[in-house]
C-alpha positions in Angstrom: 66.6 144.0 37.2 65.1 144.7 40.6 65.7 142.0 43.4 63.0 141.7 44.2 61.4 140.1 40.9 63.2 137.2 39.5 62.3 135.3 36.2 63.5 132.4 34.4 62.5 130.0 31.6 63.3 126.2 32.6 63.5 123.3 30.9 63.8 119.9 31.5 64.8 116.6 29.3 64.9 113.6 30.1 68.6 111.6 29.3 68.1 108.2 27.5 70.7 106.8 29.3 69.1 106.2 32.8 66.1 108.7 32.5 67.2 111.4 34.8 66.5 114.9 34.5 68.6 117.4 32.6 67.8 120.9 33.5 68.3 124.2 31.3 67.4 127.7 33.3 67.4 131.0 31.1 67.1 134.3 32.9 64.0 136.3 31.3 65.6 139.6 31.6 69.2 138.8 30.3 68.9 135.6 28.8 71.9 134.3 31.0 71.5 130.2 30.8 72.6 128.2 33.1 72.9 123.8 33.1 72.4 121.7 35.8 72.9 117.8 35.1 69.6 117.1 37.7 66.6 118.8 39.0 68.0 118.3 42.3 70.6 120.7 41.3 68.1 123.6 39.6 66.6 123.4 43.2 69.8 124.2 45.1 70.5 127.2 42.7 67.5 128.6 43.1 67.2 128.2 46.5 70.8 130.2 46.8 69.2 132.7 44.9 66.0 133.2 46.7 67.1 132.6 50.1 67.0 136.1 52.2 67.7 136.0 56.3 65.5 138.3 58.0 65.0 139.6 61.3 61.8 141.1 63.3 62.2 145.0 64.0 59.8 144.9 67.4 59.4 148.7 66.8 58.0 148.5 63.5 56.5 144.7 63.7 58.4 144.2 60.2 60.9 141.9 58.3 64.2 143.9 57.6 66.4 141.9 55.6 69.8 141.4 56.9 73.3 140.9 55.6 74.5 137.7 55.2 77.4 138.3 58.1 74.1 137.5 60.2 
């Protein structure tokens, strides 16, 4: 999988308990699932996954990417 296209299944449930959100996340390409115990959660892990720093090339008047060293 290219990383530049990310895709995943989600689903949320409700607990009976105190009616917070439950969240199950499956990758669409490899099925990989991941559990998060809130939605709060789902949001910082894809966040984290999505996040990219970039910088302005003044030459080229473009977003390069950087590493994460800055």
């Amino acid at each position: 999988m290219s990383g530049d296209v990310q895709a995943y299944l989600i689903r949320f449930s409700r607990t009976k308990d105190n009616g917070s959100w439950r969240v199950r996340l499956q990758n669409a390409y490899d099925n990989e699932v991941h559990h998060f115990p809130s939605e709060k959660d789902l949001f910082l892990f894809l966040k984290d996954r999505l996040a990219l720093n970039y910088i302005i090339d003044p030459q080229h008047d473009a977003q390069l990417p950087t590493s994460p060293e800055g």
